[in-house]
N, C-alpha and C positions, 0 to 999 in steps of 0.2 A: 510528561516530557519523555521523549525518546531518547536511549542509547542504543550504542551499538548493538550489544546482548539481550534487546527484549525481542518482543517476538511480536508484531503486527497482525491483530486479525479482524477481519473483516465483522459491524457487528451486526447481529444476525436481521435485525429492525433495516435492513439496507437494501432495498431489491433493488437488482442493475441490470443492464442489458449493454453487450457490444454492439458497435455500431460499426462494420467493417474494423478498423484501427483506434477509434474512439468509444468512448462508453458515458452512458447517464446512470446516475446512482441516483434512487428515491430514498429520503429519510423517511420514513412513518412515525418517526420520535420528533421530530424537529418540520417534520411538514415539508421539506426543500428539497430541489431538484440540483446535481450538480454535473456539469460537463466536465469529463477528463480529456486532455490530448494522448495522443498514442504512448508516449511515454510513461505516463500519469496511468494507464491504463494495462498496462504490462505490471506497472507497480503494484495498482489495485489489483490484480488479478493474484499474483505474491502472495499475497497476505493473506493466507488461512491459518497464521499461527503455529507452521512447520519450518519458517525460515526467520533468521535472527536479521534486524536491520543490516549488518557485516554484512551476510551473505546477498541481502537485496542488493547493498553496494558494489559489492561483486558483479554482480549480474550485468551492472549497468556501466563501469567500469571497461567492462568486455563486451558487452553489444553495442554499448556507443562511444566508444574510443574515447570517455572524458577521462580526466585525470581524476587520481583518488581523492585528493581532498574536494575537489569542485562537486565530484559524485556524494561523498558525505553528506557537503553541506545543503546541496539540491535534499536531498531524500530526509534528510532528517528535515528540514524546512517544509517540507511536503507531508509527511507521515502526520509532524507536530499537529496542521495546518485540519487534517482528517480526525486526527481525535479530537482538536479543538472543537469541530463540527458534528462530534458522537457517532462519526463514517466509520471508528475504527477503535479496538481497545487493545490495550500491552498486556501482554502476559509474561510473567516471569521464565515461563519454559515452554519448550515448544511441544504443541501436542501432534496427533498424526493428522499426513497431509491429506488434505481434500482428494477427492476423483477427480478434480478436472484439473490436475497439474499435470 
């Protein structure tokens, strides 16, 4: 379950690829293919485990003008939604960010 202060990251069993503003993630653990919309995919791209749910919030908060709690309950519903699906695991603290941020 996501809070605020864990740290989303992407799990390694996950190859993706953008597609212009969208992206498809393959599981190789779960055998499935998933479409993200551009928002969803700004998210994905986040989560290498250098940034705390909070700060995704943030992000989205100020690139798309939503209000903080509507942006919480979007991203935590979303994140939850990803690990439910083994797309994504929590970690207690953040480690260093990826090359491609």
């Amino acid at each position: 379950m996501s809070n605020l202060f864990c740290y989303p990251q992407r799990e390694a069993s996950v190859a993706y690829r953008i597609f212009g503003s969208d992206a498809v993630l393959i599981s190789t653990n779960t055998n499935t293919v998933r479409m993200l919309n551009p928002i969803g995919s700004f998210i994905w791209h986040l989560c290498d485990g250098s940034r705390a749910v909070d700060e995704l919030n943030a992000y989205l908060v100020t690139l798309y003008a939503l209000a903080e709690a509507e942006a919480e309950s979007a991203i935590t519903c979303f994140l939850d939604e990803l690990h439910q699906r083994q797309l994504i695991r929590w970690l207690d603290q953040s480690v260093a960010p990826s090359d491609d941020r």
